[in-house]
C-alpha positions in Angstrom: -15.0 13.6 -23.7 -18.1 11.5 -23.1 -21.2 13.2 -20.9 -20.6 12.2 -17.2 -23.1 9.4 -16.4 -24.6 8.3 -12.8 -23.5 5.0 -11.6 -25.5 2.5 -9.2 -23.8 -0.2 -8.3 -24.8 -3.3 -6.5 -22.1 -5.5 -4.5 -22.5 -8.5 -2.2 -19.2 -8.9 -1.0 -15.8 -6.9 -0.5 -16.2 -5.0 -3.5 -12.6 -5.3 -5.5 -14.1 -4.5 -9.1 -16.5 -1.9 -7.1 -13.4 -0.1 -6.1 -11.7 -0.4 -9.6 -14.7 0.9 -10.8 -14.7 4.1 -8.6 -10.7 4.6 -9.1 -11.2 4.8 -12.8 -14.2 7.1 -12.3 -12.4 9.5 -10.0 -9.2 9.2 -12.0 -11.4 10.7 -15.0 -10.9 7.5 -17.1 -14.6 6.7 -16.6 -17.1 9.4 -17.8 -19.1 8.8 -14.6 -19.5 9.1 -11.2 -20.7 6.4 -8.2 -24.2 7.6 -7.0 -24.9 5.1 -4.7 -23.7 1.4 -3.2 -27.1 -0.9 -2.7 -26.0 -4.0 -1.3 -28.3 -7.4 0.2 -25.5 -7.8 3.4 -24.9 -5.7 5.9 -21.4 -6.9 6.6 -20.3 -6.7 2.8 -16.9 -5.2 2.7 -17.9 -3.1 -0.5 -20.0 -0.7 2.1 -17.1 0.3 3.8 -15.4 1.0 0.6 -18.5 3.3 -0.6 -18.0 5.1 2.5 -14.4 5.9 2.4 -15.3 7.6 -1.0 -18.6 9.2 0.5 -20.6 7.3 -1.9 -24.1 7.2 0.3 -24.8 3.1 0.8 -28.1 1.1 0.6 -28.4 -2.4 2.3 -31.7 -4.0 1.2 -32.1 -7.5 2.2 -33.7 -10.0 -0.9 -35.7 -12.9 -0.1 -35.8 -16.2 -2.3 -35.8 -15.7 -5.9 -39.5 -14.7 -7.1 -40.4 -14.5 -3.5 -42.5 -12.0 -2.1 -40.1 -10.0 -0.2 -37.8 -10.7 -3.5 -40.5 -8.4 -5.3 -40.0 -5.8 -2.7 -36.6 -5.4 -2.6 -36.6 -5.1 -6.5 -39.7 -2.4 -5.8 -37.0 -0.5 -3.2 -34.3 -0.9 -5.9 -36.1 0.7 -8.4 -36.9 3.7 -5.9 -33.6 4.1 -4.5 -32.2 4.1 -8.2 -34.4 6.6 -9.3 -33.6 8.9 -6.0 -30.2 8.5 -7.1 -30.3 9.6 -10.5 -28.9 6.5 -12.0 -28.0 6.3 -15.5 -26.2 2.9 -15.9 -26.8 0.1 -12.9 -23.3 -2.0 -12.3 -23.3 -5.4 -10.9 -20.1 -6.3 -9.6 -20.6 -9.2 -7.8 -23.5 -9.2 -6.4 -24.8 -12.7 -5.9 -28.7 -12.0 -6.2 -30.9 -11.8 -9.3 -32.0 -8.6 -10.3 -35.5 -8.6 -10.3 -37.4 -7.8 -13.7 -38.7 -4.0 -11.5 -35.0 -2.9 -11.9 -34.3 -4.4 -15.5 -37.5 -2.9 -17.2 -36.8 0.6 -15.4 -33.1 0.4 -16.8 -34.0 -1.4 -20.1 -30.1 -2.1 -21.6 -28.5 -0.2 -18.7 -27.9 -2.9 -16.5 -24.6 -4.4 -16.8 -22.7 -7.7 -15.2 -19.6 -8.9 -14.9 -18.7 -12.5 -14.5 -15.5 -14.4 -13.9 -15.7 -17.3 -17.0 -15.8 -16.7 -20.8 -19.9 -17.0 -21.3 -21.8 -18.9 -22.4 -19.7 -21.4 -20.7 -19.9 -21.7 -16.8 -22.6 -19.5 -15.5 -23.6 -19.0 -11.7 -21.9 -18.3 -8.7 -18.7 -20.8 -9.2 -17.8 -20.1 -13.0 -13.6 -20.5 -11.8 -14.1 -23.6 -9.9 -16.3 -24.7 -12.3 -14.2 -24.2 -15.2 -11.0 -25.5 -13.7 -12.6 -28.9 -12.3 -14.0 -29.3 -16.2 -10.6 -29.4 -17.4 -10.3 -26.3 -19.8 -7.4 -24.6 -21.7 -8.6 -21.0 -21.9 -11.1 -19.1 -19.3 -11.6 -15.8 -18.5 -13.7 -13.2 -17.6 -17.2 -11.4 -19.4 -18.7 -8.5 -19.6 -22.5 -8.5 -20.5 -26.0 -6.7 -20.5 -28.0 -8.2 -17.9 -31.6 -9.5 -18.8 -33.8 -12.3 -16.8 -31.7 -14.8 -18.3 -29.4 -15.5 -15.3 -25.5 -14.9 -17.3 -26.9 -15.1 -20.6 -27.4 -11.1 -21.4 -25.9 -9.8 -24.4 -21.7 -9.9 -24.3 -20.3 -6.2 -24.5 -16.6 -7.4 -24.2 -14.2 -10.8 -22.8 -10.9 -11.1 -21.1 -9.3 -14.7 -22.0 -6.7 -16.5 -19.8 -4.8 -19.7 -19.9 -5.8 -22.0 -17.8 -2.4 -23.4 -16.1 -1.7 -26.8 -15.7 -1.7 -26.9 -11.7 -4.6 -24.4 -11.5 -7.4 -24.6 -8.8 -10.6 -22.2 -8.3 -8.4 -19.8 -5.9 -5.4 -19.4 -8.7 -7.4 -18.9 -11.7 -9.5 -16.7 -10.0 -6.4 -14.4 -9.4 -5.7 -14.3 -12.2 -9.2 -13.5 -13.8 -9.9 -11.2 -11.5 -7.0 -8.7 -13.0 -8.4 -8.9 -15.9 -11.8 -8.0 -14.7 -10.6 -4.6 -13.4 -9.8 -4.0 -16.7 -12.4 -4.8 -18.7 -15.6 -3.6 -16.6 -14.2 0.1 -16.2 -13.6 -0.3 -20.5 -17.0 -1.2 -21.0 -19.1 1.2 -18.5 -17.0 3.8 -20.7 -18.3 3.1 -23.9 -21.9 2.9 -22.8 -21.2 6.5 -21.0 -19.5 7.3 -24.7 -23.1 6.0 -26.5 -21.1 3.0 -28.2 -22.7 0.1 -27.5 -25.2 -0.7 -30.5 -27.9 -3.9 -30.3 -27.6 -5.9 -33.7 -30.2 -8.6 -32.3 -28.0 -10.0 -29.2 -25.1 -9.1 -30.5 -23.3 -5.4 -29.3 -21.5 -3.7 -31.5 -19.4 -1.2 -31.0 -19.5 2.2 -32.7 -17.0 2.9 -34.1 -15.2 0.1 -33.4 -12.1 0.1 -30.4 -8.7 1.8 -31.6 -7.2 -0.7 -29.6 -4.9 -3.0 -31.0 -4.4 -6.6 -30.1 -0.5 -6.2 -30.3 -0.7 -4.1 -26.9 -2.3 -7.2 -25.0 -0.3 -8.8 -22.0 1.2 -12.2 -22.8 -1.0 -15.3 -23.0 -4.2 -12.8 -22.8 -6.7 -11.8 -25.6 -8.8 -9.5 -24.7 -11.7 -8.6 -27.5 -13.0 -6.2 -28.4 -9.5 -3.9 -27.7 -8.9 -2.0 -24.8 -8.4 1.6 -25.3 -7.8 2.3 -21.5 -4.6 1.4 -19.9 
């Protein structure tokens, strides 16, 4: 068993991957534990889920991107991180850049998770966008975050067909299972000390047990899960 790492998570709206995130910690198949909830809106659903667990909550308003009020919530981010005793910062969909304070002070421990198979479809519509461009396959990615808004280094994807009658809210259904799978897989190998950098590529050391054969139907997932 991996050492127990300290999560920080940020969330902008009802928090779904948030809470898959905190089942798998307290169901011991994450090596971790929420510290804190930090949040830009007040009314975000994921709040009340951080509170239900008794995971203390942060809101911090952030201003336009590069803004000054933008550098002071990344200033108070950094702060309430440290308080916290963060060892791994989780974005699960929160729909602000993280500001360079927060990614220097958690160099390669600052992951994202995004609802399209990237490089393809970044920003804040990646199903809509992928299913009004017409393609086969989408899915969902796991990266390191950098100041390269959804370009970071990819730790691990989730494909999915794209169905012939498809729109933004059904793919996104489907997606969505697949990203509370994946994100609680890869916070665990980082807690495990895993993840390798091989320029922008992550490795992982040694590589999953996992086996493609265990996959659902019409779903590749890569590398392996080795949670259920």
């Amino acid at each position: 068993m991996a050492e127990q790492i300290t999560l920080g998570v940020f969330a902008s709206g009802g928090g779904t991957n948030f809470q898959s995130i905190i089942d798998n910690c307290e169901s011991g198949a994450i090596d971790a534990r929420v510290a804190v909830l930090i949040s830009n809106r007040k009314d975000a659903g994921a709040l009340d889920r951080a509170r239900h667990h008794g995971i203390a909550t942060e809101v911090v308003p952030v201003g336009k991107d590069l803004s000054e009020r933008f550098h002071a919530a990344d200033r108070q981010h950094v702060k309430l991180l440290r308080e916290h005793g963060v060892d791994l910062v989780c974005l699960a969909g929160y729909m602000r850049r993280i500001g360079t304070g927060v990614l220097e002070a958690f160099d390669r421990a600052v992951l994202n998770i995004h609802p399209a198979l990237l490089p393809s479809f970044p920003g804040a519509h990646g199903q809509r966008d992928a299913a009004e461009y017409g393609v086969r396959v989408s899915g969902a990615t796991v990266h390191f975050a950098d100041e390269e808004f959804d370009r970071g280094p990819i730790i691990i994807q989730a494909a999915v067909p794209v169905l012939p009658d498809d729109d933004e809210d059904t793919l996104a259904a489907r997606i969505l299972v697949q990203e509370h799978r994946i994100y609680p897989q890869a916070i665990q190998w980082f807690a495990e000390g895993r993840l390798k950098f091989d320029g922008r590529r992550v490795r992982l050391d040694p590589p999953s047990h996992g086996t493609f054969d265990d996959q659902e139907p019409g779903v590749i997932i890569s590398p392996p899960l080795e949670m259920g």
